[in-house]
C-alpha positions in Angstrom: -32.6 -159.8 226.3 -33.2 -161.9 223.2 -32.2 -165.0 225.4 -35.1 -163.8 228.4 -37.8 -163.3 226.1 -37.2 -166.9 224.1 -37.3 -168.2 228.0 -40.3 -166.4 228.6 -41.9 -168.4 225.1 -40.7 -171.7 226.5 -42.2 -171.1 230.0 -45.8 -170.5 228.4 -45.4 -172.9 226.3 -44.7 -175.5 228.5 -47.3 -174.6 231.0 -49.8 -174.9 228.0 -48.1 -178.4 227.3 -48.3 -179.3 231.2 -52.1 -178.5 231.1 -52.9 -180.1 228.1 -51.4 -183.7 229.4 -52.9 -183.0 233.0 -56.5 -183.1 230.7 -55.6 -185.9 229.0 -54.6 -188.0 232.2 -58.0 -187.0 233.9 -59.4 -188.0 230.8 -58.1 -191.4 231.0 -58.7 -192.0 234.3 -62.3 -191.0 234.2 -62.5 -194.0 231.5 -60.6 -196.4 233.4 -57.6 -196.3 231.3 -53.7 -196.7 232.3 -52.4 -193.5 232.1 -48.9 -194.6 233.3 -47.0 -193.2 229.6 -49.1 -190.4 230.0 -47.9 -189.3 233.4 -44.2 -190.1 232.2 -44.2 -186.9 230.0 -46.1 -184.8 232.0 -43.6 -185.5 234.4 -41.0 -185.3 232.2 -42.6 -181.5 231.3 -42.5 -180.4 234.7 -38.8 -181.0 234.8 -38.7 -179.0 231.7 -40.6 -175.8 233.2 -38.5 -176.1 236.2 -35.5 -175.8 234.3 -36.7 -173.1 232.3 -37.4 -171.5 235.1 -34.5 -171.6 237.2 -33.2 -170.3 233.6 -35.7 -167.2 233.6 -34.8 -166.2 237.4 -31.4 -166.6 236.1 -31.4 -163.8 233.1 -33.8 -161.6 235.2 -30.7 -161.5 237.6 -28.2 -160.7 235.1 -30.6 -158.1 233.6 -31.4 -156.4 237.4 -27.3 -156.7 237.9 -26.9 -154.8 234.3 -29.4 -152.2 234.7 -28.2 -151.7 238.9 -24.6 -151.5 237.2 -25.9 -148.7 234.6 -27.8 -146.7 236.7 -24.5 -146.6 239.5 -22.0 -144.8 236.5 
């Protein structure tokens, strides 16, 4: 459970992250300015939501499978 909920933490937290560089890119480009580095870690953040999500699906399985497990003795 411990595991989940620290999962949960990183999911916001990169979503907050994600929406923060997507500002900053539009920001940049609204000014004419190369945004290519920029891009690089927002894309590089997206990779890490996705894996923190395929990590949360994941742990919500095992927890579903425990409680289906406990509630079947």
């Amino acid at each position: 459970m411990v595991e989940l909920l620290e999962t949960e933490r990183r999911v916001a937290e990169s979503n907050a992250l994600i929406e923060r560089q997507r500002w900053l890119i539009e920001q940049l480009g609204h000014n004419g300015r190369d945004f290519t580095s920029e891009q690089i870690v927002f894309d590089s953040l997206l990779v890490s939501l996705s894996l923190y999500l395929q990590e949360r699906h994941r742990l919500r399985s095992m927890e579903r499978a425990k409680t289906a497990d406990a509630n079947a003795a």
